[in-house]
TORFIBA-781370 format. One record per residue (C-alpha): x negated, z, y. Coordinates in pm, whole numbers, padded with zeros to 5 digits, always signed. Example, Ala and Ser with C-alpha at 12.3 -4.5 7.8 and 13.67 -1.06 7.14 Angstrom:
<marlums>
-01230+00780-00450
-01367+00714-00106
</marlums>
This chain:
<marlums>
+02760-06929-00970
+02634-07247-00856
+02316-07366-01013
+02122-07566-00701
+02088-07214-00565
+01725-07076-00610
+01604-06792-00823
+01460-06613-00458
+01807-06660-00296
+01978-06503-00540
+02325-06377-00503
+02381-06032-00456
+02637-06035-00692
+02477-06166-00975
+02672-05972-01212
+03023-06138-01160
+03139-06295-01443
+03300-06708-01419
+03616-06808-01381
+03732-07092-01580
+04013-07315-01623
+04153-07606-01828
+04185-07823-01573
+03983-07755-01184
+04124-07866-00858
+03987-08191-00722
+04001-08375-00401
+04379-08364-00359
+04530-08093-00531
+04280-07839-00371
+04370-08101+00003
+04744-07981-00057
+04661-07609-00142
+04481-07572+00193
+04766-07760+00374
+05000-07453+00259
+04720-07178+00274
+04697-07292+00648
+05006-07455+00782
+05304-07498+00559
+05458-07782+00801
+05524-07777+01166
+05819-07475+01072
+05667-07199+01356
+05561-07427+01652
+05931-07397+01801
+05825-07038+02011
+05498-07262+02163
+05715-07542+02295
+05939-07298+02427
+05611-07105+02644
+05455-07424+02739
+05662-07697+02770
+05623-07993+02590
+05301-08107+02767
+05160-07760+02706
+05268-07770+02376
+05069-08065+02300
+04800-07997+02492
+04752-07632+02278
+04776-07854+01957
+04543-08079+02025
+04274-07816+02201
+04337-07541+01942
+04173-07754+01639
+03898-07860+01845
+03831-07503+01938
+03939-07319+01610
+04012-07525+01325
+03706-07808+01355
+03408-07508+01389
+03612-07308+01099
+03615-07625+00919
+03289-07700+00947
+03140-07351+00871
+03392-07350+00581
+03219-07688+00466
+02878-07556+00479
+02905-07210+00293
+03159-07330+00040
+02915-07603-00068
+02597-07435-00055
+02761-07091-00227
+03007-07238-00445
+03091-06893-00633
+03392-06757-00675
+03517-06465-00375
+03416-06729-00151
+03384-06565+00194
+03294-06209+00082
+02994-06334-00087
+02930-06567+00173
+02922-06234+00508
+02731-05996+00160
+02488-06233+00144
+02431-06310+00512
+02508-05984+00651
+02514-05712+00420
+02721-05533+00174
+02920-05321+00417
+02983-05595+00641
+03132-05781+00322
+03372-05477+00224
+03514-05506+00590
+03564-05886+00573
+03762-05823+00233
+03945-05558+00446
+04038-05712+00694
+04143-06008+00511
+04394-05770+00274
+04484-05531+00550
+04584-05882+00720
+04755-06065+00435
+04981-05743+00416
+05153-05883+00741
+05146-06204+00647
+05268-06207+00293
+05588-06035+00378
+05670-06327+00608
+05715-06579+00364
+05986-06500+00141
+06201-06337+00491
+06121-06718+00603
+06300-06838+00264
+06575-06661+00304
+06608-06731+00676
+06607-07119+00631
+06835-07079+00348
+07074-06934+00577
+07120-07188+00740
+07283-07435+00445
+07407-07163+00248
+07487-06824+00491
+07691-06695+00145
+07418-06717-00105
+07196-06492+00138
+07419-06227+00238
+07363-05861+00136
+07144-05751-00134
+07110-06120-00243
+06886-06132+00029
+06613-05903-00102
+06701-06068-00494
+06607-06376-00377
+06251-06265-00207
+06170-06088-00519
+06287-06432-00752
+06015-06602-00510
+05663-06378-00593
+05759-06332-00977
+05823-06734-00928
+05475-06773-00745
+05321-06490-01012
+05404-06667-01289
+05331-06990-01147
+04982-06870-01065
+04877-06727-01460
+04929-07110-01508
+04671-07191-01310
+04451-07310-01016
+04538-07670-01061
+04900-07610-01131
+04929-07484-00806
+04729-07697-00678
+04963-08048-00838
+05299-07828-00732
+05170-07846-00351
+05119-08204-00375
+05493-08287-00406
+05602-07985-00223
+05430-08093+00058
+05576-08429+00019
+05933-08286+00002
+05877-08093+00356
+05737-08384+00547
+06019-08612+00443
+06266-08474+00709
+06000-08500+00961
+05881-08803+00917
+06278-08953+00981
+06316-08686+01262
+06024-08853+01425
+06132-09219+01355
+06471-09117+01464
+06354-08954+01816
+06100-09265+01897
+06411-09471+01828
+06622-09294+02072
+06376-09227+02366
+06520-09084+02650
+06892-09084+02485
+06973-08723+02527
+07017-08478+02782
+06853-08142+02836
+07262-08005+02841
+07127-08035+02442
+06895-07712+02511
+07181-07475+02459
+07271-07670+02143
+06926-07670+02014
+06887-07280+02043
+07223-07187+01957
+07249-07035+02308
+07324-07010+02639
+06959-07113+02763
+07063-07384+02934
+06961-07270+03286
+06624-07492+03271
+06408-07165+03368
+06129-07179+03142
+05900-06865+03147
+05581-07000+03095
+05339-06790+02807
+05017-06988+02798
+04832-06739+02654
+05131-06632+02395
+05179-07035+02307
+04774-07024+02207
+04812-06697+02008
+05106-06852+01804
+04912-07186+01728
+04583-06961+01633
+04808-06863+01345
+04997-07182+01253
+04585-07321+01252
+04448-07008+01047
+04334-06991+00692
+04065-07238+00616
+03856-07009+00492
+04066-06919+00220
+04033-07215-00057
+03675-07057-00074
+03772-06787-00280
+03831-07025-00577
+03489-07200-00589
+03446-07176-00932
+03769-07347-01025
+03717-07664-00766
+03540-08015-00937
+03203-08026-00768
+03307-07813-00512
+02938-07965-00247
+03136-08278-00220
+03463-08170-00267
+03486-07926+00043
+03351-08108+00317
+03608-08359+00226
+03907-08192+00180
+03837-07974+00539
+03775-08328+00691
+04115-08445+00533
+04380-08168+00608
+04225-08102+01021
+04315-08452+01037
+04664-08451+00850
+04743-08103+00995
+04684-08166+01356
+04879-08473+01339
+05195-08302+01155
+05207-08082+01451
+05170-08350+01739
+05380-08636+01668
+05752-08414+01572
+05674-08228+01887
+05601-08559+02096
+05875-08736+01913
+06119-08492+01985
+06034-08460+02362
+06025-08834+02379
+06396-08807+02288
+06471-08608+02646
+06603-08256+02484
+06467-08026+02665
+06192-07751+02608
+06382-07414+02708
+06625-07409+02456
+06358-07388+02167
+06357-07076+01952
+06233-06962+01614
+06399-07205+01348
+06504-07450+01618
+06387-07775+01401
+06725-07693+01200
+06899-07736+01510
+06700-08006+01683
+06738-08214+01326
+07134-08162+01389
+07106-08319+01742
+06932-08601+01615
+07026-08654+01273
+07325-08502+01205
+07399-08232+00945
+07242-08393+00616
+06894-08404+00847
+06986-08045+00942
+07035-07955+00609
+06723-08128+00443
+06480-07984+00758
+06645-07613+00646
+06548-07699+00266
+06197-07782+00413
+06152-07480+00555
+06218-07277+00208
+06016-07533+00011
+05732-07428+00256
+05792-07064+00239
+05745-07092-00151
+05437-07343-00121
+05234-07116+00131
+05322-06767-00055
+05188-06965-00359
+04870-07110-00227
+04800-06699-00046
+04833-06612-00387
+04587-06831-00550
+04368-06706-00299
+04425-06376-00201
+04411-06266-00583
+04067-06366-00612
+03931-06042-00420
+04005-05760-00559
+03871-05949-00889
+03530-06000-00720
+03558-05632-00523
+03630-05465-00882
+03237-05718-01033
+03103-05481-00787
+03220-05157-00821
+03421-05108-00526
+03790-05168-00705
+03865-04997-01076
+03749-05220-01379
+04077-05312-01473
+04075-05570-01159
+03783-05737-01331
+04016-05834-01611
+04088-06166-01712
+04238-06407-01978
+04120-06491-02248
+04229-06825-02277
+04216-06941-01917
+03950-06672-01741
+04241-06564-01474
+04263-06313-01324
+04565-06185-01420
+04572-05854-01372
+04485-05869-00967
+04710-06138-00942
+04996-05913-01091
+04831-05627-00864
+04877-05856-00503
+05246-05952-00625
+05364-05621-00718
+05194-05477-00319
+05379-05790-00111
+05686-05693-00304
+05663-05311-00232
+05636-05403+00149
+05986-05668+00149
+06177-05361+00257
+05953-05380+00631
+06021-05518+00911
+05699-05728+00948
+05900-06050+01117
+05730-05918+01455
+05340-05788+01363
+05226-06196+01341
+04986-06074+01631
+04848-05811+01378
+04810-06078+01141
+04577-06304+01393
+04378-06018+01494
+04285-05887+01180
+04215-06224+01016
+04074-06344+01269
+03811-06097+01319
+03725-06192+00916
+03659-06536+01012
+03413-06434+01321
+03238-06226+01038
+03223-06554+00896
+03067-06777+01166
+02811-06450+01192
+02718-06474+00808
+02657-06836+00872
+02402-06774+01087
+02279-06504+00927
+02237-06717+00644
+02028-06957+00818
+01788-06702+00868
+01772-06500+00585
+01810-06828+00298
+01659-07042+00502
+01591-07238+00165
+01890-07204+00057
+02058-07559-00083
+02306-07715+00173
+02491-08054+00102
+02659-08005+00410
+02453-07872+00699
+02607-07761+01044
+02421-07989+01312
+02170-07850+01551
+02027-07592+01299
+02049-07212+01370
+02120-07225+01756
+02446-07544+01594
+02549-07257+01377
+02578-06969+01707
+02743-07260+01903
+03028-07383+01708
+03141-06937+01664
+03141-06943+02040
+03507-07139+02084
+03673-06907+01784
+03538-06580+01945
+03648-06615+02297
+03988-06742+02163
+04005-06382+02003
+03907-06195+02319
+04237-06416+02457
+04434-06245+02167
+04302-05929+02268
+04320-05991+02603
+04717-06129+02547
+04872-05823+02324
+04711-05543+02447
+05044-05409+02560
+05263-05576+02312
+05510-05284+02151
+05557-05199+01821
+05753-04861+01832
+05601-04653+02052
+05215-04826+02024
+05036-05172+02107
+04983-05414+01839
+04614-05373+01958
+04605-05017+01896
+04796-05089+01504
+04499-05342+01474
+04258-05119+01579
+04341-04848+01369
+04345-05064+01032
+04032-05195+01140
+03874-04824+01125
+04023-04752+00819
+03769-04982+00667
+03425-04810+00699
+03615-04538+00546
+03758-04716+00282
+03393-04850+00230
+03205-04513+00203
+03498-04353+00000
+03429-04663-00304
+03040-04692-00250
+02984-04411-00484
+03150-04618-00751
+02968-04956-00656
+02708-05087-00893
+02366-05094-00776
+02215-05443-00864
</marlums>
């Protein structure tokens, strides 16, 4: 718990014990976790070029941080500074909002990474597909998404900063092919023809009708944006996290942004056209312009970034039911950590063993469940910021939101009525024989339930 925080604001959670490791993430190790927790590369952006066109594309990309990932960052900067505790944003919404409000953000953030975590190693074995069809085929499929969270497990009991080093060249491995994609398409502006769509898709969309998804192309870059929040939960195991976090959101909106702009603009510099993108297109569009090693190394990309976001989720994720189980609302044995490196082994092993259970669903379509869920967390967020304002008023800040309390109300107002868009966008959207918004909407009852089923076993502080 941090120390500049005064004995009258004291944290609710008093009683959680802290984390400590042999070595703590600084500047750039923790930079490169949230590059994975968030993005993981520019692999997913194929479906928004596809419903809006290259100049929509763009457009979305460059709007979508200004309206979702700048106010995120900066709320991120200011409670992750001034609250530097480990569980990040569920002490952050307890504190400014409540105790049940801060089981439901811890709910929806778990009911959420549910979705989310089963994507990752599908993604792995997807992209290795493509180089190596043979080595995926059968049951060697599901052995090879298991091999990835024991991998991430294990790499995780070593540490905060080992996962934070392994994203550093990880994320340098992913960006290579990019970075020559783009060089390549600058260099050949205007050189091919949009006869390439078909080749591009590995289709037959090559009649140039485009059905244009606005809305859907904004949903799919709220996700590929999503998940600043989530370096908070490991406060306790950043170097002096008040400077550290303001820096590192300032670095990776930057960095993130522009590793979704210039491929996109490079590549419709290059004259392929837009209608012939489709999930795990980059493969394809490397092939156009590369040939098949640039093919190949865009398709190892994609795995490395599978493996570096499940890892990062981890690091993250695992920190919850560890903070849930300080305050009574999980079993003890959550609480438990090592020894030697005050880990939290046991929820880590916990989260692994869950993702792995749900491998056998078909999750590849319930992103939208995913955004909605999340991102109803992080509007509990922007709400516990200004809640915070007025009930710690005192309350230590290195990094303040401008424009005081009625700054704070502002900067929620872009991320909310992008939700209401979600809403608003996949009402209607089937899974079996119900809406996405009525899967959502049922998980997101389940957790008053959920809370006044554990209260009895919370500790009163």
């Amino acid at each position: 718990m941090s120390a500049s925080i005064p004995a009258a604001a004291a944290p609710l959670n008093r009683g959680h014990a802290r984390l400590f490791s042999r070595s703590k993430l600084s500047v750039l190790p923790l930079a490169a976790a949230t590059f994975f927790m968030v993005s993981g590369g520019p692999y997913g952006l194929e479906d928004v070029v596809r419903m809006a066109g290259y100049a929509g594309a763009i457009i979305i990309l460059l709007l979508t941080p200004l309206l979702w990932s700048v106010p995120a960052a900066m709320m991120v900067s200011e409670l992750s500074s001034a609250i530097p505790e480990e569980g990040g944003f569920y002490i952050w919404v307890q504190r400014g909002m409540g105790r049940f409000w801060g089981f439901q953000e811890v709910w929806l953030t778990l009911a959420g990474s549910i979705f989310e975590m089963a994507l990752y190693p599908t993604l792995l074995v997807d992209y290795m597909g493509h180089f190596a069809p043979a080595l995926v085929s059968g049951h060697r499929a599901i052995i090879i998404e298991l091999a990835l969270i024991v991998v991430c497990t294990a790499w995780n009991l070593l540490g905060a900063r080992a996962v934070g080093d392994g994203s550093i060249w990880m994320a340098v491995l992913l960006l290579g092919p990019f970075v020559v994609l783009a060089a390549i398409a600058f260099a050949h502006a205007g050189a091919f023809s949009p006869a390439h769509a078909s080749i591009a898709a590995g289709s037959a969309a090559s009649s140039g009708v485009m059905q244009r998804d606005i809305l859907g192309g904004i949903l799919i870059a709220m996700w590929n944006y999503m998940g600043w929040d989530n370096t908070s939960t490991i406060a306790e195991e950043v170097t002096r996290p008040q400077r550290t976090y303001p820096l590192v959101m300032l670095i990776t909106v930057i960095f993130i942004t522009a590793s979704y702009i210039i491929p996109v603009s490079a590549v419709a510099r290059s004259g392929i056209s837009a209608t012939g993108w489709t999930t795990g297109g980059w493969v394809d569009i490397g092939r156009i312009l590369g040939g098949e090693s640039l093919s190949i190394a865009i398709a190892v990309g994609g795995a490395i970034g599978a493996i570096g976001t499940f890892n990062a989720l981890t690091l993250s994720f695992s920190r919850l039911p560890l903070v849930m189980a300080q305050d009574g609302y999980l079993p003890r044995i959550f609480a438990r950590t090592s020894a030697k490196t005050g880990l939290p082994w046991v929820a880590i092993v916990v989260c692994a063993v869950c993702w792995a259970a749900c491998l056998f669903l078909n999750f590849e379509h319930l992103v939208i469940i995913d955004v909605l869920l999340t991102g109803l967390s992080i509007l509990l967020e922007f709400w516990a910021l200004a809640g915070l304002r007025l009930r710690e008023p005192d309350l230590p800040r290195p990094y303040r939101v401008p424009g005081g309390l009625l700054g704070t109300i502002l900067i929620g107002i872009p991320p909310l009525a992008l939700m209401i868009a979600a809403f608003v966008r996949n009402r209607t959207e089937a899974i079996g024989r119900s809406s996405s918004l009525t899967v959502a909407l049922v998980l997101i009852a389940l957790g008053p339930i959920f809370y006044f089923v554990s209260r009895p076993r919370a500790r009163v502080l």
